[in-house]
C-alpha positions, -999 to +999 in steps of 0.1 A: -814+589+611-821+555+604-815+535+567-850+535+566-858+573+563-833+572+532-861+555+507-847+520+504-865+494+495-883+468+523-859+439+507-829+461+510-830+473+546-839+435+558-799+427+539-787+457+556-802+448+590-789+416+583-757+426+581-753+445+613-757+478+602-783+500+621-775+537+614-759+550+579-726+567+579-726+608+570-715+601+531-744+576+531-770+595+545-760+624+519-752+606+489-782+577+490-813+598+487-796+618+454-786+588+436-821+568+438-835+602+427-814+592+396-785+628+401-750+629+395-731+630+423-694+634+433-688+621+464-661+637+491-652+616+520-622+602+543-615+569+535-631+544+560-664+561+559-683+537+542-683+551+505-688+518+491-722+511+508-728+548+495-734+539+458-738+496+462-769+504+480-789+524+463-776+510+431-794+474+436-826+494+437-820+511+407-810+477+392-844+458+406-863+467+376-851+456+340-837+431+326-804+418+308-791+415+274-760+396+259-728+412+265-745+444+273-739+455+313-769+473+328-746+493+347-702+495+353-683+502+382-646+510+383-620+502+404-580+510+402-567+474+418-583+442+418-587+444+455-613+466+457-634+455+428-632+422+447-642+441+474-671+457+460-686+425+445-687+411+480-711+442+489-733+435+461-730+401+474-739+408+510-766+435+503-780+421+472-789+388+487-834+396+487-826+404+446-818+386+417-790+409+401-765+391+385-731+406+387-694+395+369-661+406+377-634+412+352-598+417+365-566+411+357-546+376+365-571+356+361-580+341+326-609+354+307-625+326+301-652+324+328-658+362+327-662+361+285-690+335+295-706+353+323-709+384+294-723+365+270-755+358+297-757+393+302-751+407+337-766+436+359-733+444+372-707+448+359-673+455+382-641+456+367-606+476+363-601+500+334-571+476+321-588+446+317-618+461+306-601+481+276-590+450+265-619+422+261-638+461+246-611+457+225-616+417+212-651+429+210-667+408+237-686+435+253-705+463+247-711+497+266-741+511+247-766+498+269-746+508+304-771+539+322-751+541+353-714+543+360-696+548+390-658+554+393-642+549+425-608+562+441-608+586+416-575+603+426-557+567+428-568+562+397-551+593+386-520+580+403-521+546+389-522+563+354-555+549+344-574+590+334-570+583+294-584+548+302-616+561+319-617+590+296-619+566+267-644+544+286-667+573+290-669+579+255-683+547+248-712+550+271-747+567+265-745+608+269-778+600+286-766+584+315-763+586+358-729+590+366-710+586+400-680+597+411-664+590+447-626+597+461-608+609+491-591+637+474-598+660+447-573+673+423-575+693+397-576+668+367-604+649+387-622+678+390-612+685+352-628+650+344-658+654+366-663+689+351-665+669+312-686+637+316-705+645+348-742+665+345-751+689+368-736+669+399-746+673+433-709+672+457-710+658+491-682+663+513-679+652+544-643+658+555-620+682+544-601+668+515-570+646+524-579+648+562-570+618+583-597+603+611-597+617+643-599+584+657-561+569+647-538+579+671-508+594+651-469+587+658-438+594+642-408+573+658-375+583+654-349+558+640-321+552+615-321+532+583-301+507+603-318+502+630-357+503+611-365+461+617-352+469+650-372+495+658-406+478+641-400+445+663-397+465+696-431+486+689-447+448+676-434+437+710-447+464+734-478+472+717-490+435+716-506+439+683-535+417+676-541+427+639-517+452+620-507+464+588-468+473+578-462+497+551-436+496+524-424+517+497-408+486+475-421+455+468-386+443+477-386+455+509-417+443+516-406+408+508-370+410+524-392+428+560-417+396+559-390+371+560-370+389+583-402+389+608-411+355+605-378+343+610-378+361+646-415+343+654-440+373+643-468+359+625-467+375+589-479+377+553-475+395+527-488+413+495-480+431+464-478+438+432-459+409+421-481+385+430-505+367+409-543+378+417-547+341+437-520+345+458-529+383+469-565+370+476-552+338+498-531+361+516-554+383+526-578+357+533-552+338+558-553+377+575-591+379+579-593+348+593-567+358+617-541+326+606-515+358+602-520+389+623-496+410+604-500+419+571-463+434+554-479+451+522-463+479+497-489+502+482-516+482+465-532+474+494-532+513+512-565+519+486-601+520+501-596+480+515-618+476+543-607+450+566-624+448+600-602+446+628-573+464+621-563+479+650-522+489+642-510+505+607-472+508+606-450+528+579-420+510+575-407+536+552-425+573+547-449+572+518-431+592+488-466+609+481-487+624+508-517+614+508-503+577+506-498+583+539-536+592+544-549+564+528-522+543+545-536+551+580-569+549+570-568+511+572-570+512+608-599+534+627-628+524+606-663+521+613-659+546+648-628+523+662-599+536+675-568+531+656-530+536+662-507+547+632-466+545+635-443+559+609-406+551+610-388+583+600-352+587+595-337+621+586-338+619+552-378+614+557-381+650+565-393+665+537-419+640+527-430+645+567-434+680+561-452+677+524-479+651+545-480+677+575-489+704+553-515+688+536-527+668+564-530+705+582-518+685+618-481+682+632-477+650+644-464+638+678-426+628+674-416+601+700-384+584+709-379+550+721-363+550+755-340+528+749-327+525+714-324+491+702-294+481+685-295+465+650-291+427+650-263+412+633-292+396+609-301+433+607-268+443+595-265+413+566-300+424+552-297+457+555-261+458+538-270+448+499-299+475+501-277+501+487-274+481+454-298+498+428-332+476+423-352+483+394-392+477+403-422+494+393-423+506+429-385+510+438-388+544+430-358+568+442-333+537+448-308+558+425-307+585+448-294+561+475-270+542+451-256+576+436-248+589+473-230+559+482-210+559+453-202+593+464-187+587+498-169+558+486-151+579+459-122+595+480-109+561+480-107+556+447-085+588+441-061+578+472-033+563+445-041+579+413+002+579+403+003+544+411-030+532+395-013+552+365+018+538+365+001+503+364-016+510+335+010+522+314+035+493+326+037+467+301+025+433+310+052+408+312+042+372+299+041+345+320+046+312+312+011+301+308+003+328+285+024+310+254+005+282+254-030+300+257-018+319+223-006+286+208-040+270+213-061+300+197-035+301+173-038+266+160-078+271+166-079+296+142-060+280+113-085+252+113-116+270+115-104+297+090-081+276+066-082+264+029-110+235+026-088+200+023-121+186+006-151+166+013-147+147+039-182+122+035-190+101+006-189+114-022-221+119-046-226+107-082-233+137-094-196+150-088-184+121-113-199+137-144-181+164-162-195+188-193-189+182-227-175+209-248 
């Protein structure tokens, strides 16, 4: 099957051919011809399967006709992370090129200023995450009255990422008389809940077995210990000769402490999370497109639906807490029909989060072990030591556990003495010599500050001269 035989438009295939792509993927050739029949859909697929091009396609034929008011978006699209809706406005970019659709993107970390304008012209498109989007609905600077097609993407991250009310809420603002659009890699029960109340009638595609990884990344778990992890990473950087790979981390501290590390033994690294301004996250992932860095050190916000060409190595620095992280994880490598290689560093305190992704994954995974063990560095042992000290970050979840056990071990030691530790508490301090003086000084201190008031001690004003008469 060609794009052809799925009813685009003359204009649309010539961007499509354009761009390199000859044949549709399986969620495209399902999920095209429903939407430009003007159907709800909920769309089912792996990530790496070309959902985006799914609903951006036929969308700019929908969008052809018409025309645009003030403030009032023709049609919305939702993303969880600014990534992806920057992500998704280069597809309309790409594909849209033969019409005049004019699209504006409202995330957050940037200032609103430009998007408020581009609003007030009216736009097409309109991409944007639920945050940002709550609040300029909020200062009243758009309106959602006029929006007849809505699409929500990664719908189970956005249930991770806490944004259901939020999209619940933006719902309600929309026409009931609308085409709605609904894509993710899993399906949960409150997605299905949600889909169930503001979709009509959908038609599901599925294409893969919910939470399934692609049977073209080569899977791996490598057997390590917390102290030996950069180690480990560096050796499998080494043999593999990785052109273009992606490290995993659970904390954005780690994943700045594991960049540093690697560039300061030669490896060409960036890095990205949330802490970073929406600027820096965009340059950094420019530099790795380009191929100026060919390893990308990135915590969470980058596992979701980015589609990077290229990527031939995804690494797991630490075991995702939540399995199907780990799918989503992997899925950055192997896309488009390439072959893909995923390691996960696993320590045995990773075994139960193994076996939660196993299970839902429905595949046991080959365990390897390095031949030779490396030994941790001495550089190794000075950044790994303060990692037991309890960070507080909106992704350092489960540090306590770590601290708590620590504490544990090292409490034996604190109960070696407990007669003398008592008999040093109850002992009277003796005074030393310096202590007089330190008492004198507060002493004196204190009479002056709290003391009777000698008087006033600046001129004196006239009006203190005159007295009453009685």
């Amino acid at each position: 099957m060609s794009f052809a035989d799925l009813g685009l438009s003359d204009e649309l295939l010539r961007a499509v051919t354009d761009a390199g792509y000859t044949e549709p993927t399986p969620i495209q050739q399902q999920s095209i011809p429903p939407v430009l029949m003007g159907k709800d859909l909920i769309g089912i697929a792996q990530t790496g399967t070309g959902k985006t091009a799914a609903f951006v396609l036929p969308m700019i034929d929908i969008l052809g006709e018409g025309r645009t008011r003030a403030l009032m978006p023709r049609s919305l699209i939702l993303e969880p992370t600014r990534e992806l809706a920057a992500q998704v406005a280069e597809n309309f970019e790409k594909y849209g090129t033969h019409h005049k659709l004019s699209m504006a993107l409202l995330i957050g970390g940037v200032q609103m200023g430009d998007q408020v304008k581009a609003l007030e012209k009216g736009v097409d498109v309109l991409i944007a995450t639920p945050g940002r989007l709550m609040d300029l609905f909020g200062r009243g600077k758009i309106l959602l009255n006029g929006c007849n097609l809505l699409v929500i993407d990664e719908a189970d991250r956005m249930l991770d990422m806490g944004f259901i009310p939020d999209i619940e809420e933006i719902c309600t603002k929309l026409p009931k008389e609308r085409q709605t659009l609904l894509f993710s890699a899993t399906m949960p029960p409150v997605i299905k809940k949600l889909a169930d109340k503001f979709l009509n009638d959908p038609k599901r595609v599925e294409v893969a077995r919910p939470a399934t990884t692609n049977t073209n990344i080569t899977q791996y778990l490598i057997e390590t210990t917390t102290m030996k992890k950069r180690e480990t990473l560096r050796a499998l950087l080494e043999a593999e000769n990785v052109q273009t790979g992606i490290i995993f981390c659970n904390r954005k501290t780690t994943v700045r402490e594991l960049n540093k590390s690697l560039q300061r033994h030669g490896f060409r690294s960036a890095e990205i999370h949330g802490d970073m301004d929406q600027p820096a996250r965009l340059a950094e992932l420019d530099r790795f497109k380009k191929g100026d860095v060919n390893i990308l050190v990135a915590s969470d916000v980058a596992a979701r639906g980015l589609d990077i060409k290229g990527v031939s190595h995804v690494y797991n620095f630490d075991a995702p807490w939540h399995p199907d992280d780990y799918v989503h994880r992997i899925g950055r490598t192997g896309r488009a029909g390439a072959k893909g290689t995923a390691y996960t560093l696993v320590t045995k305190e990773d075994a139960e989060n193994i076996a939660q992704i196993e299970k839902l994954t429905g595949q046991k995974i080959d365990r390897v072990k390095l031949r030779s063990a490396p030994a941790p560095s001495a550089e190794d042992e000075r950044e790994e030591a303060p990692r037991g000290r309890k960070r507080k970050s909106d992704e350092d979840k489960g540090g306590e556990q770590g601290g708590r056990s620590r504490a544990a071990k090292a409490e034996p030691k604190r109960e070696a003495e407990p007669k003398r530790d008592e008999a040093r508490r109850e002992a009277p301090r003796r005074e030393t010599r310096d202590d007089q003086p330190r008492r004198e000084r507060g002493r004196r201190r204190d009479e002056r500050d709290d003391g009777p008031d000698e008087g006033w001690n600046g001129p004196i004003p006239d009006f203190l001269n005159y007295t009453l008469a009685e």
